[in-house]
N, C-alpha and C positions, 0 to 999 in steps of 0.2 A: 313383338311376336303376339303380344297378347291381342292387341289392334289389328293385326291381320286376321287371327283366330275368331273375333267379335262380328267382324265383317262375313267373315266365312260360315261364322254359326250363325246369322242373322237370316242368312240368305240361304241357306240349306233351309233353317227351320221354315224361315215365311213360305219358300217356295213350294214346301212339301204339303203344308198346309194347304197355299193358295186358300184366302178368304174368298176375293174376288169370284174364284170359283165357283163359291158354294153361294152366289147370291141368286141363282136363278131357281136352285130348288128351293132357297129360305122363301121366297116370294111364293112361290108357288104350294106351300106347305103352310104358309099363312093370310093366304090369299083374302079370307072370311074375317082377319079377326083385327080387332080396333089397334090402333099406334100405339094405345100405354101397355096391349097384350104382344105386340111385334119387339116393342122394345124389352120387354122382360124376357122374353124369349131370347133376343138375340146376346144380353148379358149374360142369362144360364148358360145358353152353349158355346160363349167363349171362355165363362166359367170352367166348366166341365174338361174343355180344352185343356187348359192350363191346366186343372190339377190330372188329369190322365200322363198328360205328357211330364209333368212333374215327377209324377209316379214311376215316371219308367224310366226318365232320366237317373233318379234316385234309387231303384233297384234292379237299374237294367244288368247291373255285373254279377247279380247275387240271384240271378234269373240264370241266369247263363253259366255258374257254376254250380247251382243247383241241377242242370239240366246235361251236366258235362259238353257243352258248346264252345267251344275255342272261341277268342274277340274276331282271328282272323275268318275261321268260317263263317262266324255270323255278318260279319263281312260283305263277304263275296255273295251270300243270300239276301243282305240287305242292299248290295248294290243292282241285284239280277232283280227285286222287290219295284229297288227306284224307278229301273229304267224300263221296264213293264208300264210304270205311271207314266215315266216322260213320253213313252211309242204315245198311248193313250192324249197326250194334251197337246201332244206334235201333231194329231191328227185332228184336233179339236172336237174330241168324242169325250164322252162321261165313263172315267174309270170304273172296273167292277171292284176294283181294288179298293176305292171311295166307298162307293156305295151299289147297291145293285138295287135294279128295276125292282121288285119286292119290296127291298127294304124303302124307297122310297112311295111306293103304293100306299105300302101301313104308314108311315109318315105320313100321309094327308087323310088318313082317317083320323087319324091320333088329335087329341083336344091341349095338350103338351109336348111337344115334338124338341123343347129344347136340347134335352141331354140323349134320345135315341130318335133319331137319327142326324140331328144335326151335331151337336156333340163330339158323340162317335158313332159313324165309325167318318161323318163326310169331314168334319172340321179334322179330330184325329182319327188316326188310324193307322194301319200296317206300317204305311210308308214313314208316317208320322214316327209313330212309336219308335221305329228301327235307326232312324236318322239322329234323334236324341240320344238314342243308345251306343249309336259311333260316334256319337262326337263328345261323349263323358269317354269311349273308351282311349279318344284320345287328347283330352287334356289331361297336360304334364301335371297343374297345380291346383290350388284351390281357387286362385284366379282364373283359371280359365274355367274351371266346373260352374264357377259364379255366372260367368258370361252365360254359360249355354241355357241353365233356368232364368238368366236377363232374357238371353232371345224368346225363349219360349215366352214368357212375360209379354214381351212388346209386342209379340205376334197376335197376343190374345187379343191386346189394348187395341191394337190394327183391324182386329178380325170384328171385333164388336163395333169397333165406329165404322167400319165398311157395311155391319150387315142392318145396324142402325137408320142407316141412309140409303137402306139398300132401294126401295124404291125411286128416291131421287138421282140414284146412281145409273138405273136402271134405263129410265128415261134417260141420261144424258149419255152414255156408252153403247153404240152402237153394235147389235151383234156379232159383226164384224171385227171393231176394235177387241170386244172381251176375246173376240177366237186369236187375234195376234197377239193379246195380252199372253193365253194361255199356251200359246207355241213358243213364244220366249221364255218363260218357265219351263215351259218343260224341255226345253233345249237345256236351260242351267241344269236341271236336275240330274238330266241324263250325266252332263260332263260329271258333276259328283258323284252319279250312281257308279261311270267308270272310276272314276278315282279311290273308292270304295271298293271295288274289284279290284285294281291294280294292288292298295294296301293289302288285299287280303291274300292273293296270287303269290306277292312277295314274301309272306310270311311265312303260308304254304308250302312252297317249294321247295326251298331247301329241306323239310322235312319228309316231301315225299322224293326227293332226289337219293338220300340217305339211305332208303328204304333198300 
């Protein structure tokens, strides 16, 4: 169970992130500046990455009872969240839920752009944050809490050596390929976003059945 839950958390998290994604605006936000300033760059904002997602993975339940938010409603909001991103990457369009025209404008004036906007909100964000947060809300144990800041972990490790090479990536992937890339994610995402609405649906109902 736990090897399925690993699998499962690996691929929610990578997929929400999608690094791959975010290599067209990393290029184009550093378009001016030399390989040892591209490469510090791309290490702080999968830095930032990780400890955000970190951060919420670790206080996402103490966010939510501070806030009196049931697991299942945040749920069914984080699944209606997801699959907003999936329409968006089904369609091979740039999510606003990522990032928005603005914020990516001041990103290319910015002399630093690692931790705003590549950071957060395009590496994490919404979708990010809420996906780490159902899937602490649902491991059983400490082994699987483990697993879910490993994925967030390996995703960073992934996101940094994709944005690392993001030029030579760049050239070799055709715009094309990245739009099928990102139609198959976001086909995954959507199935979880529903699966994430069914949990939440289910838990729901019997209490408003009751009613």
């Amino acid at each position: 169970m736990t090897l399925a839950f690993a699998v499962a958390a690996f691929s929610a998290v990578f997929s929400v992130v999608d690094p791959p994604g975010a290599v067209p605006v990393f290029l184009a936000m550093t378009t001016h500046d030399s390989p040892e300033h591209k490469r510090r760059t791309a290490l702080r904002a999968a830095v930032t990455m990780v400890l955000a997602l970190f951060l919420f993975a670790a206080l996402g339940a103490y966010i939510l009872k501070f806030f009196g938010i049931s697991i299942a409603s945040f749920r069914i909001a984080g699944g209606v969240l997801l699959f907003m991103l999936a329409v968006d990457m089904l369609r091979a369009q740039p999510s606003r839920q990522r990032t928005t025209p603005e914020e990516t404008a001041e990103g290319l004036e910015k002399e630093d752009v690692s931790i705003f906007p590549l950071g957060i909100p395009i590496l994490s964000g919404p979708g990010s944050f809420a996906t780490v947060m159902l899937l602490m809300s649902k491991a059983t144990n400490l082994g699987q809490k483990a697993v879910v800041f490993g994925a967030v972990l390996l995703t960073g490790v992934i996101a940094y050596a994709v944005l690392r090479t993001a030029a030579a990536f760049e050239k070799r992937i055709s715009r094309t390929s990245m739009n099928v890339f990102n139609r198959v994610m976001g086909l995954l995402i959507a199935a979880i976003a529903v699966q994430f609405l069914v949990d939440g649906i289910h838990e729901v109902l019997p209490a408003l059945m009751a009613r």
